[in-house]
C-alpha positions in Angstrom: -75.0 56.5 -77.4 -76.4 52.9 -76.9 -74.4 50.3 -77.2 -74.1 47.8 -80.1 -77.0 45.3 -80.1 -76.1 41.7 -78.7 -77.0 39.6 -81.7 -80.2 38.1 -80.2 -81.8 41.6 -80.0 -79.6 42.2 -83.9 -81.9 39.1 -85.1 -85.0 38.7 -83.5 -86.3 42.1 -82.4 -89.2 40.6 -80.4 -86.5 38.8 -78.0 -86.8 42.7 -76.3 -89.4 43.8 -74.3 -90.1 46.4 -76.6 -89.7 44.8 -79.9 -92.4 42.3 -78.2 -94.4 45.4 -77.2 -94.5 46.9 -80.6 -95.3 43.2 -82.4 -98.3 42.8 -80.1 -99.2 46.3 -80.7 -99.1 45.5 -84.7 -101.0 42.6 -84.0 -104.0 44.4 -82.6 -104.0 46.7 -85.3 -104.1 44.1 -88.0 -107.1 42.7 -85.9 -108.6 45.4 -85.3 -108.4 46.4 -89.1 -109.5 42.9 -89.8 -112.5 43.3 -87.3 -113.7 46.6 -88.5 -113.7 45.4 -92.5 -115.9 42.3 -91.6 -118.2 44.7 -89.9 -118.5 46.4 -92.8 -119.0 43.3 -95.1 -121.7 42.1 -92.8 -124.0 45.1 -92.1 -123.1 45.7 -96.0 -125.2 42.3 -96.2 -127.5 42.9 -94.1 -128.6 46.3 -95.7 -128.7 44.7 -99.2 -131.0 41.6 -97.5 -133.2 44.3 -96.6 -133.4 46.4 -99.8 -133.9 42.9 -101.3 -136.7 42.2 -99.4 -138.2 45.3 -99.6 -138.0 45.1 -103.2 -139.6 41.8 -103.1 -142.5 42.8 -101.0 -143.1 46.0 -103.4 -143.0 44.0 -106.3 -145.9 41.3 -104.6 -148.1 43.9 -103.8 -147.6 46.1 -107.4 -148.2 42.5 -108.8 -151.8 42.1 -106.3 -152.9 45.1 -107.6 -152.3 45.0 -111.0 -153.8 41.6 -110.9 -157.0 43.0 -109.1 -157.1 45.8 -111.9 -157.3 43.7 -114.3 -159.9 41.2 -112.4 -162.5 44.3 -111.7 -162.2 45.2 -115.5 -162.9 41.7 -116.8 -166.2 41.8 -114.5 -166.9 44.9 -115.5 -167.3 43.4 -119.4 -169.0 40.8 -118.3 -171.6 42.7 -116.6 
């Protein structure tokens, strides 16, 4: 059996080389976590810029042709 703690290592687990070990392991993981969600969030952003866009570009063109449609017909009755 291990001996009682001395109350440094009782207190402050990270005053042990493998309490530090374990906090900078738990640090990497929150970053890492971190990292991984703002990744997310921005190709999340980026798709959605795109489908935007893409949107956008359709609606233009629907809106060209319509337009044209309705130019061709109006010469049409004038003719």
């Amino acid at each position: 059996m291990i001996g009682p703690l001395r109350t440094a290592e009782a207190l402050d687990p990270i005053s042990t080389p493998q309490g530090r070990a374990e906090a900078r392991d738990r640090r990497r993981a929150i970053l890492r976590d971190a990292a991984r969600a703002v990744r997310w969030l921005a190709w999340t952003s980026v798709g959605l810029l795109v489908i935007g866009l893409i949107g956008h570009v359709a609606d233009k063109a629907i809106g060209q042709v319509i337009h044209d449609m309705h130019g061709s017909e109006v010469s049409q009755w004038a003719n």
